[in-house]
N, CA, C and O atoms as CSV, one atom per row, in Angstrom:
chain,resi,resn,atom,element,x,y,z
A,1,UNK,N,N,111.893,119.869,89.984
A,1,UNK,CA,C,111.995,121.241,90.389
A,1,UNK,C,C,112.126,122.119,89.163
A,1,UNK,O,O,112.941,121.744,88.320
A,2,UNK,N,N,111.397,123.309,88.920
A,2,UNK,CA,C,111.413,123.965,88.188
A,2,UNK,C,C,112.590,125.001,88.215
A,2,UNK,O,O,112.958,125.308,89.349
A,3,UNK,N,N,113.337,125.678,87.020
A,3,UNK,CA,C,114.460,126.459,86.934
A,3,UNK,C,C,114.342,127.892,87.444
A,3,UNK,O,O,113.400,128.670,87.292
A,4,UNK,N,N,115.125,128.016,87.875
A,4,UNK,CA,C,115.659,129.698,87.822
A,4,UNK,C,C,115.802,130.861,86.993
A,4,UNK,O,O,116.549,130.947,86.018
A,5,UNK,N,N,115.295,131.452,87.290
A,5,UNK,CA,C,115.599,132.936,86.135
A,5,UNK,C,C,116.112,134.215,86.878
A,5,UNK,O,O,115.553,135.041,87.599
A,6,UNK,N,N,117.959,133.987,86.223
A,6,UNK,CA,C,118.933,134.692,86.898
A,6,UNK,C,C,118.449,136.488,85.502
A,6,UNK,O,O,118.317,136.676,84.293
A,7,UNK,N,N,118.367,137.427,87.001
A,7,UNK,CA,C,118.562,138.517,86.165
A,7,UNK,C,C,119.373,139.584,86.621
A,7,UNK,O,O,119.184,140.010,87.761
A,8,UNK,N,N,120.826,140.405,85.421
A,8,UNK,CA,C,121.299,141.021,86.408
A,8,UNK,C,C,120.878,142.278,85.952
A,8,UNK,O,O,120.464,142.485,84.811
A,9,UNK,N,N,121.041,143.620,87.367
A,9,UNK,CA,C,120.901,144.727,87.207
A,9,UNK,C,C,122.151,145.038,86.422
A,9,UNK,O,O,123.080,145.042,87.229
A,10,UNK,N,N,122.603,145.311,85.156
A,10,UNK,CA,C,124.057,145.929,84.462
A,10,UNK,C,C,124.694,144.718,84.104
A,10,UNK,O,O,124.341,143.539,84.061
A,11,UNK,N,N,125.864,145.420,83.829
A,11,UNK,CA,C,127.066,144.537,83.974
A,11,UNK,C,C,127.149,143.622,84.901
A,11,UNK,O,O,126.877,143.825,86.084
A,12,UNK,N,N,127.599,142.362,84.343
A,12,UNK,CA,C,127.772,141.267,85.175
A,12,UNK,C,C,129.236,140.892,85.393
A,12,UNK,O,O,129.860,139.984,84.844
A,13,UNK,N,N,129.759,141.977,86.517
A,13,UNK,CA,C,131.045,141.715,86.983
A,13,UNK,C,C,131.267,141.957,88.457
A,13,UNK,O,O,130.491,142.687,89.074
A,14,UNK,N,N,132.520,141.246,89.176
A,14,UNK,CA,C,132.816,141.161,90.270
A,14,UNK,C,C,132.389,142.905,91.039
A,14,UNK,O,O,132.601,144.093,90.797
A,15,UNK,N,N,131.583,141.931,92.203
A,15,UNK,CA,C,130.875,143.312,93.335
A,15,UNK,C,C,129.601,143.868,92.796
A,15,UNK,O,O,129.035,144.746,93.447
A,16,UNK,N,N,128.866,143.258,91.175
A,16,UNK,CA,C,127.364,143.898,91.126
A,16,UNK,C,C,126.759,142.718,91.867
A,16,UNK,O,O,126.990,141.514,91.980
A,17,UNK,N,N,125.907,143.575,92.309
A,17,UNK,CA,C,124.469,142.336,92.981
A,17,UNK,C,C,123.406,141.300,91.704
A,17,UNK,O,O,122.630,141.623,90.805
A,18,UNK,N,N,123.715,140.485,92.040
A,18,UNK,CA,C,122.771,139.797,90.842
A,18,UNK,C,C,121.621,139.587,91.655
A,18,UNK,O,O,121.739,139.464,92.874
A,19,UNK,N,N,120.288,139.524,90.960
A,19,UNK,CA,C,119.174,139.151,91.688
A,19,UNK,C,C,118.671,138.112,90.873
A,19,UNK,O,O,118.845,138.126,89.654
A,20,UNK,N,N,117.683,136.658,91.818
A,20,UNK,CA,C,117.497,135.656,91.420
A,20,UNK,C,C,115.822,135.222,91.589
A,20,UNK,O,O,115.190,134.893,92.592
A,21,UNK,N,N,115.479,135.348,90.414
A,21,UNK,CA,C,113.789,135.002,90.740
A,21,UNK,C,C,113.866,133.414,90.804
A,21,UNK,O,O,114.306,132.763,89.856
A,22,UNK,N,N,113.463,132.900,91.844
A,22,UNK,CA,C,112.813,131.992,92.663
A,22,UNK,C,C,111.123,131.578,91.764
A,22,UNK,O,O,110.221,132.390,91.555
A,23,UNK,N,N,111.128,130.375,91.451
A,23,UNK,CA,C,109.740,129.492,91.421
A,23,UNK,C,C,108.689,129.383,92.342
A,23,UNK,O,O,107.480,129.506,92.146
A,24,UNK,N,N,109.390,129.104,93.518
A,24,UNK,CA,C,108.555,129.010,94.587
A,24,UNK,C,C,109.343,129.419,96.135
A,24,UNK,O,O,110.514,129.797,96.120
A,25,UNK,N,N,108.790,129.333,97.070
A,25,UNK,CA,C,109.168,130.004,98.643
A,25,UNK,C,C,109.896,128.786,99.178
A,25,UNK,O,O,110.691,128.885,100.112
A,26,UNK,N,N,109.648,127.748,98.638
A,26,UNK,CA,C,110.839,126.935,99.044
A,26,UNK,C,C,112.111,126.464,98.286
A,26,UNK,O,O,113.022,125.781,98.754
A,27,UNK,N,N,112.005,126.925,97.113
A,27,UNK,CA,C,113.617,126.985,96.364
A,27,UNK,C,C,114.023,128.442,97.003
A,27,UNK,O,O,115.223,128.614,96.788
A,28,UNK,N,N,113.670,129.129,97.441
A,28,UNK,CA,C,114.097,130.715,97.805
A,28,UNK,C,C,114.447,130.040,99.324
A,28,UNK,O,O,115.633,130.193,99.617
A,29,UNK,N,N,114.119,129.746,99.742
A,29,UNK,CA,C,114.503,128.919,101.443
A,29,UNK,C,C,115.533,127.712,101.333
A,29,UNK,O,O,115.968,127.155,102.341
A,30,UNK,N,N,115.847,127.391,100.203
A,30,UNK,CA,C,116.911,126.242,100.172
A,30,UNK,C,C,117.831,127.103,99.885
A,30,UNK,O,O,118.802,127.015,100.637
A,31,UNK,N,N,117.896,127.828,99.160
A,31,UNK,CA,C,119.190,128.641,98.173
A,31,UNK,C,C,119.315,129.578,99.415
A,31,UNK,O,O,120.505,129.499,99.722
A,32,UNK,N,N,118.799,130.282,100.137
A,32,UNK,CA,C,119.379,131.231,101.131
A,32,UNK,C,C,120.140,129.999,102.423
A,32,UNK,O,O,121.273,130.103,102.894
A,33,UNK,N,N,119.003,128.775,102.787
A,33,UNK,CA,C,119.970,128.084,103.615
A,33,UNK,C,C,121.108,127.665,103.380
A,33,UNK,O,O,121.827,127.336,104.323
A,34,UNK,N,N,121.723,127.538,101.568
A,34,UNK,CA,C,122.662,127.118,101.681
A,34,UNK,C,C,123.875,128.185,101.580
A,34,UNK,O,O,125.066,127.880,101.644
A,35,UNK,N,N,123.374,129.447,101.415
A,35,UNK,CA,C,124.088,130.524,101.085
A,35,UNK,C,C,124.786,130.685,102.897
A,35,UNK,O,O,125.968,130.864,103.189
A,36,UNK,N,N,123.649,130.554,103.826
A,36,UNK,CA,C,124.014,130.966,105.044
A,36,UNK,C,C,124.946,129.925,105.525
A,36,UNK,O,O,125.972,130.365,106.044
A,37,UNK,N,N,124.812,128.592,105.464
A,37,UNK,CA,C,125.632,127.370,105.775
A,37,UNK,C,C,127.380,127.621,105.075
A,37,UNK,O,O,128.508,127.350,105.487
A,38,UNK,N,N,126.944,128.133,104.106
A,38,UNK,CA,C,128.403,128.079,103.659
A,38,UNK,C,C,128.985,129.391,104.155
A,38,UNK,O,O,130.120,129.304,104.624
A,39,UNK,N,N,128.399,130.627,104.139
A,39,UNK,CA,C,129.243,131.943,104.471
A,39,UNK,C,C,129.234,131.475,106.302
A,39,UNK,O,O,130.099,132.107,106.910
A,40,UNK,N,N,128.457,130.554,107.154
A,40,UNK,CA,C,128.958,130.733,108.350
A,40,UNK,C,C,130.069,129.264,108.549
A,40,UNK,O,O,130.704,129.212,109.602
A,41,UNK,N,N,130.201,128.450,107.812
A,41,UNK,CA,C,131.770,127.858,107.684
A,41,UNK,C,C,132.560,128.170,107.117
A,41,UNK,O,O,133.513,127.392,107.096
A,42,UNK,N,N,132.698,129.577,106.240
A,42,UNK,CA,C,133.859,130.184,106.534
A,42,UNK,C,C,134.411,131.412,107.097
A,42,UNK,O,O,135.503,131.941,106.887
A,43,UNK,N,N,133.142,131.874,108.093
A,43,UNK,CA,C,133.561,132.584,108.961
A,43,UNK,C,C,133.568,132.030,110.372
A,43,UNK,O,O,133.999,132.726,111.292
A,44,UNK,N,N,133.106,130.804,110.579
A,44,UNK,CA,C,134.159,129.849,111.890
A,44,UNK,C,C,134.926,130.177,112.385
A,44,UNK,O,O,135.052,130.599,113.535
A,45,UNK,N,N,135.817,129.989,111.308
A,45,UNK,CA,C,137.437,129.829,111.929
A,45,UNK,C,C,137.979,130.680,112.201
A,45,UNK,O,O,138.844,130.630,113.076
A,46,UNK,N,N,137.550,132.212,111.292
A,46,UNK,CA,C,138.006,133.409,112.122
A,46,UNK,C,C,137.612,133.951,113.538
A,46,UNK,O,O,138.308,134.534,114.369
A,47,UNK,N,N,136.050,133.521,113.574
A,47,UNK,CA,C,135.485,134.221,114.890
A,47,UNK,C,C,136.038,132.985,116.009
A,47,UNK,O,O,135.727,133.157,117.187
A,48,UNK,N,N,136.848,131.752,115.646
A,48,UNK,CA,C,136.823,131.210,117.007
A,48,UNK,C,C,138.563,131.696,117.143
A,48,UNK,O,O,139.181,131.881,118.191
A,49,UNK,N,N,138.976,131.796,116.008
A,49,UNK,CA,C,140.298,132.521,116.442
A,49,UNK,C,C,140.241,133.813,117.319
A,49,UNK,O,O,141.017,133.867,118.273
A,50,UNK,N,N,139.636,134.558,117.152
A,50,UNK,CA,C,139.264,135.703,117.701
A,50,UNK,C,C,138.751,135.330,119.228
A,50,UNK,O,O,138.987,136.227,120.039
A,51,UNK,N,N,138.206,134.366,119.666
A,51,UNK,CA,C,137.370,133.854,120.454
A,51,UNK,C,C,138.874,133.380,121.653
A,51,UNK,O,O,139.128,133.801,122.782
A,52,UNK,N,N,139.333,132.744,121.108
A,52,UNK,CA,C,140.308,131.988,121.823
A,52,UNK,C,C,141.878,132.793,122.249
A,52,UNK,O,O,142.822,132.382,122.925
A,53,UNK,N,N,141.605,134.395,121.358
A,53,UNK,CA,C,142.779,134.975,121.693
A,53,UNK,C,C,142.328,135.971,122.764
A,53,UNK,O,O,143.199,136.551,123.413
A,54,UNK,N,N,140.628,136.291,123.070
A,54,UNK,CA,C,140.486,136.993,123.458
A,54,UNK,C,C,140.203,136.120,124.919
A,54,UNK,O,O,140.208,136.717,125.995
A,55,UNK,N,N,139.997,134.892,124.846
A,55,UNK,CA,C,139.901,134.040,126.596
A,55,UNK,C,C,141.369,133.728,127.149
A,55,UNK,O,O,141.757,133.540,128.302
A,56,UNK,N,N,141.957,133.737,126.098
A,56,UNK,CA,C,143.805,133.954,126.336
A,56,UNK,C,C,143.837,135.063,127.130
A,56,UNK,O,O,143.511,134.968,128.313
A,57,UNK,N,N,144.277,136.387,126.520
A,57,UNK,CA,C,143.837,137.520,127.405
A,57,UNK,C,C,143.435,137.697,128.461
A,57,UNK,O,O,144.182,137.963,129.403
A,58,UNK,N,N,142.263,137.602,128.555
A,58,UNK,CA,C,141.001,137.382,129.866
A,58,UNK,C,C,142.104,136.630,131.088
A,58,UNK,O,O,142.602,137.255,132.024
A,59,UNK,N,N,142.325,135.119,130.792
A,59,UNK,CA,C,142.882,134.592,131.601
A,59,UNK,C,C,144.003,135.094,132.084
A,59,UNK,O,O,144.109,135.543,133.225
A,60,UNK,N,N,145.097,135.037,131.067
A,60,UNK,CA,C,146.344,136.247,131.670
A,60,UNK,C,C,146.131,137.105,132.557
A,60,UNK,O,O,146.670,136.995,133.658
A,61,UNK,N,N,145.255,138.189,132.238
A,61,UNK,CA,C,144.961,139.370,132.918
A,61,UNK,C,C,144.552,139.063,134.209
A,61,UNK,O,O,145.122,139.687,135.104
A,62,UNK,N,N,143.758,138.306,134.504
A,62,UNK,CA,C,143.081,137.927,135.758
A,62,UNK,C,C,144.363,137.455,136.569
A,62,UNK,O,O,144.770,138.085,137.546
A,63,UNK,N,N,144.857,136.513,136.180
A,63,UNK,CA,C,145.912,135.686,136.597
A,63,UNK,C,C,147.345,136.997,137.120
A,63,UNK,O,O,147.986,137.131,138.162
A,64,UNK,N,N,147.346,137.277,136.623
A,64,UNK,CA,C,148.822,138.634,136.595
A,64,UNK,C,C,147.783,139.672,137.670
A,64,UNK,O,O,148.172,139.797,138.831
A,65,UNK,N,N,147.013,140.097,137.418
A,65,UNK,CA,C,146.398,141.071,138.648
A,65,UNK,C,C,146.563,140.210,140.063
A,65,UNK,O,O,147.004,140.618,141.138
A,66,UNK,N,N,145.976,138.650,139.654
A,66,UNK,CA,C,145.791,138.400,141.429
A,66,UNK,C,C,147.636,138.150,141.608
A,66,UNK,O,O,148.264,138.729,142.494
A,67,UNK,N,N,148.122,137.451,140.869
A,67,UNK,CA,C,149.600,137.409,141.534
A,67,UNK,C,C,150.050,138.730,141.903
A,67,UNK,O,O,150.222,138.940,143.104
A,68,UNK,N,N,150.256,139.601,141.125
A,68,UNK,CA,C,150.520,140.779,141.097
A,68,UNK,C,C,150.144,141.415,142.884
A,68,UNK,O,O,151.011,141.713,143.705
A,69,UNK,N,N,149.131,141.462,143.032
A,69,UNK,CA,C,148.622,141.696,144.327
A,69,UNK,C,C,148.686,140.967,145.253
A,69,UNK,O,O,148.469,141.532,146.326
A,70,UNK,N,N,148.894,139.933,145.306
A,70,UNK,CA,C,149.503,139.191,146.426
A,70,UNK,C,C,150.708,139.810,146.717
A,70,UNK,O,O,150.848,140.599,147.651
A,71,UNK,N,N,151.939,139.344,145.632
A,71,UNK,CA,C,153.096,139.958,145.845
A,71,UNK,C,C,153.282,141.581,146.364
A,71,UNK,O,O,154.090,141.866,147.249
A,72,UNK,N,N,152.792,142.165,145.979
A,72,UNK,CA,C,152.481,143.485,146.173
A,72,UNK,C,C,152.471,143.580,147.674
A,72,UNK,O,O,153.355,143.977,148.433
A,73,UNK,N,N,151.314,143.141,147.913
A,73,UNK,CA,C,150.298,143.316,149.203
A,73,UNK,C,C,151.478,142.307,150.448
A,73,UNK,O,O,151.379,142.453,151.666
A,74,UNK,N,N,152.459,141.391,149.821
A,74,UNK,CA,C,153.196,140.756,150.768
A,74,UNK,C,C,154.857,141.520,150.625
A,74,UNK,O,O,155.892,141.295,151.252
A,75,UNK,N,N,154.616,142.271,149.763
A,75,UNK,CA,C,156.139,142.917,150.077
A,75,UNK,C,C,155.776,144.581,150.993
A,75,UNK,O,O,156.423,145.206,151.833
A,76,UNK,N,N,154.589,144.803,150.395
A,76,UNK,CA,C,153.935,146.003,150.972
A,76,UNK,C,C,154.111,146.371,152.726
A,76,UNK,O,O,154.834,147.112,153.392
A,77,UNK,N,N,152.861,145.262,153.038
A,77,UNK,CA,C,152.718,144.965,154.316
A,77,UNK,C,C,153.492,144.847,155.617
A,77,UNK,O,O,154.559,144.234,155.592
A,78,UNK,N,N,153.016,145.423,156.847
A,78,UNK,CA,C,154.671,145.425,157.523
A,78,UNK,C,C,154.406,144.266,158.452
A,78,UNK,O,O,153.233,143.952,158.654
A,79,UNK,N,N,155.272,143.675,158.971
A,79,UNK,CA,C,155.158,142.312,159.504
A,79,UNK,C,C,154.507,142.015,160.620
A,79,UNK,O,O,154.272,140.833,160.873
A,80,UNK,N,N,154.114,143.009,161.459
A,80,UNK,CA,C,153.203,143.667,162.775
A,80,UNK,C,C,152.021,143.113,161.968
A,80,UNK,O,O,151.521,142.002,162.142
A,81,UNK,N,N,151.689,143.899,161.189
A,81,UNK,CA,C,150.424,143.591,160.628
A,81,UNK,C,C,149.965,142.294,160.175
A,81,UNK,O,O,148.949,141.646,160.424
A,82,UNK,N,N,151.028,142.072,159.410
A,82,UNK,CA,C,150.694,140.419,159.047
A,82,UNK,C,C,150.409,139.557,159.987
A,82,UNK,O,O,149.475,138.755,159.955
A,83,UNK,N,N,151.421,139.732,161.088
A,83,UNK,CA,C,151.099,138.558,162.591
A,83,UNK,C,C,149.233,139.040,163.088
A,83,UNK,O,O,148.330,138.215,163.221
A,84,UNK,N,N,149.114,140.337,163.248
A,84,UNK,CA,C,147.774,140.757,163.918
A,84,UNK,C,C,146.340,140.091,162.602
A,84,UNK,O,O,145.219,139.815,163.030
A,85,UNK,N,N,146.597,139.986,161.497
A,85,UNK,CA,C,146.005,139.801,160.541
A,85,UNK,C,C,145.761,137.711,160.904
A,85,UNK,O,O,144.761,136.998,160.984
A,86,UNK,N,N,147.137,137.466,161.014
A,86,UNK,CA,C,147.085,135.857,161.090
A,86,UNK,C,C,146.311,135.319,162.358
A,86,UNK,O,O,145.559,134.345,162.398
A,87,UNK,N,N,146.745,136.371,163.625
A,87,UNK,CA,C,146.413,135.929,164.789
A,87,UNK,C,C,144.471,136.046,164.374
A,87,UNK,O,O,143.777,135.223,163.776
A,88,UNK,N,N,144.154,137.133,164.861
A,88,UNK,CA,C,142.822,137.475,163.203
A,88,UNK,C,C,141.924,136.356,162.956
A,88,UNK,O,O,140.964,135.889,163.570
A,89,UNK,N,N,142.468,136.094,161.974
A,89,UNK,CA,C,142.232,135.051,161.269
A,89,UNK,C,C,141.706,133.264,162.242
A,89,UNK,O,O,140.665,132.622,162.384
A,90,UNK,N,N,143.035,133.137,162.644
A,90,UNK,CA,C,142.660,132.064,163.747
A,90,UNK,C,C,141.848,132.441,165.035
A,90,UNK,O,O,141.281,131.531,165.640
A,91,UNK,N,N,141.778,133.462,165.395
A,91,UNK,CA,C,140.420,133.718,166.297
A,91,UNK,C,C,139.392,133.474,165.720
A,91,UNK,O,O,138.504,132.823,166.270
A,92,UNK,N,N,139.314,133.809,164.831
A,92,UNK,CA,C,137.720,133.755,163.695
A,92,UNK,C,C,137.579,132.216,163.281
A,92,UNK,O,O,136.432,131.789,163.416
A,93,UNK,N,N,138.495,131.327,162.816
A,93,UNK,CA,C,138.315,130.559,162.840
A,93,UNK,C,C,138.007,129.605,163.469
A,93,UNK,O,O,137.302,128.675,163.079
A,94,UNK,N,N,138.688,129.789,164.896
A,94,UNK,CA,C,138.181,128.824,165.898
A,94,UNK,C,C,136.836,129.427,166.694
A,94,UNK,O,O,136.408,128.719,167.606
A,95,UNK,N,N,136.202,130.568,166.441
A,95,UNK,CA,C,134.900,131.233,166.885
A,95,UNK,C,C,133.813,130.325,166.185
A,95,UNK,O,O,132.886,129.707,166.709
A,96,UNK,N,N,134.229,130.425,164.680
A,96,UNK,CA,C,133.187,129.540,163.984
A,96,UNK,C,C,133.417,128.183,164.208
A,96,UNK,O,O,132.463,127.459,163.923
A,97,UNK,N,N,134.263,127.722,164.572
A,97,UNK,CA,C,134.143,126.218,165.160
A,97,UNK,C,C,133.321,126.116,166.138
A,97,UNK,O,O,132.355,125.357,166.215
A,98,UNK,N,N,133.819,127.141,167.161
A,98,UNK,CA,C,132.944,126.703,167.813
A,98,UNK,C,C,131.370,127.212,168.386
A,98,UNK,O,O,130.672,126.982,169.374
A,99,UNK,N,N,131.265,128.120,167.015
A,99,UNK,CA,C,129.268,128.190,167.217
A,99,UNK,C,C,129.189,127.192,166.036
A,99,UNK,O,O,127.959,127.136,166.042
A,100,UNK,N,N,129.531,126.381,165.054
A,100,UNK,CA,C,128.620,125.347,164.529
A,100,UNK,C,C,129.154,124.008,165.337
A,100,UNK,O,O,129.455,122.982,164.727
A,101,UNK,N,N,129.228,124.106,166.546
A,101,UNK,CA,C,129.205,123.004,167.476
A,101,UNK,C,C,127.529,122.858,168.052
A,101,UNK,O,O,126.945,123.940,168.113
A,102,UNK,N,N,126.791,121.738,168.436
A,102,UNK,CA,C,125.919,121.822,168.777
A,102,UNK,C,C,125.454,122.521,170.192
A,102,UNK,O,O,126.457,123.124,170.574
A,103,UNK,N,N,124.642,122.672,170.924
A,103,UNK,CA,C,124.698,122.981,172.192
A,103,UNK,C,C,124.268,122.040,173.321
A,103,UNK,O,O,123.213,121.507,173.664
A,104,UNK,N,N,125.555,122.065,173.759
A,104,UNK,CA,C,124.823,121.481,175.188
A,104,UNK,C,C,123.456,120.811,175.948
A,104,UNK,O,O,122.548,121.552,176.326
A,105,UNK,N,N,123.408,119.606,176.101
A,105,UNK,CA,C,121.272,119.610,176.506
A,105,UNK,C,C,121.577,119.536,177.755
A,105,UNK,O,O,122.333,118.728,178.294
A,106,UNK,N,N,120.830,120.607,178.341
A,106,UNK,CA,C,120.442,120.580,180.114
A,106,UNK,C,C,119.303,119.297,180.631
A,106,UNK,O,O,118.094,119.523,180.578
A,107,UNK,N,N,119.650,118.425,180.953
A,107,UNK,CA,C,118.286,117.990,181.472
A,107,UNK,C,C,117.270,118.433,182.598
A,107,UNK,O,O,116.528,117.572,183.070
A,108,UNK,N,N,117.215,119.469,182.958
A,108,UNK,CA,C,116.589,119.847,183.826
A,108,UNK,C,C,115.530,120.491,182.833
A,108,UNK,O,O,114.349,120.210,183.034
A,109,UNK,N,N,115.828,121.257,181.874
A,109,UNK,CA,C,115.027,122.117,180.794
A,109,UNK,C,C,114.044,120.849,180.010
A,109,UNK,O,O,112.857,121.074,179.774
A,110,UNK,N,N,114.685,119.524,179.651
A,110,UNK,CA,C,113.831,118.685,178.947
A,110,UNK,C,C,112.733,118.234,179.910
A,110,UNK,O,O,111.567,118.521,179.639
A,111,UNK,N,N,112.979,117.662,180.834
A,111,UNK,CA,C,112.261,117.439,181.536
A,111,UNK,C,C,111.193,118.526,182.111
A,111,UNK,O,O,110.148,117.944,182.405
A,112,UNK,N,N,111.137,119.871,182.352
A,112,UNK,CA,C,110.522,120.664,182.359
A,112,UNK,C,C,109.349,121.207,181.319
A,112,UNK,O,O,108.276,121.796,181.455
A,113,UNK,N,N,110.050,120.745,180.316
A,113,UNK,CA,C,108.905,120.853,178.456
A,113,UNK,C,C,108.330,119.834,178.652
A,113,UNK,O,O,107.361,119.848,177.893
A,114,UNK,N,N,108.336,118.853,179.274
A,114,UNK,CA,C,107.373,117.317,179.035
A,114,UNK,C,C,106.272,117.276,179.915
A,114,UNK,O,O,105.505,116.314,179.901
């Protein structure tokens, strides 16, 4: 592999940009892949910190709203309501029991289709 020819604009001190003439398009493609490999392992660990405080959060929040509203909604509520809500409830439930029950076969109707 042929060398590099580092040239800087000025002074060569911390924060000038140095620029790097490249031989060919694939030493310019190795030296940027390794530039990117290394600046994104050490910005990892910050963005998954960031990552993991912000699904912390998320979860809390979700979690504290629905308790929150339950409790709420069960100290709220007046007890009339709650029974009419439960009774409610078990009507509906046993409605859908019983339409995904099958129906009935008449034999008078089968015998009539044949």
């Amino acid at each position: 592999m042929s060398e590099t020819n580092q040239s800087s604009t000025g002074a060569s001190s911390e924060g000038e940009s140095t620029r790097t003439d490249y031989q060919s398009f694939t030493e310019a493609f190795d030296a940027a892949r390794k530039d990117a490999g290394s600046k994104a392992r050490e910005a990892a660990p910050k963005l998954k910190g960031a990552l993991e405080g912000a699904a912390h959060d998320i979860a809390y929040g979700v979690a504290f709203g629905a308790c929150f509203a339950g409790y709420f909604a069960k100290e709220f509520v007046p007890e009339g309501l709650k029974a009419s809500l439960h009774r409610g409830a078990c009507a509906g439930t046993g409605a859908a029991e019983r339409a995904s029950e099958p129906a009935p076969e008449t034999a008078g109707f089968e015998a009539a289709a044949s």
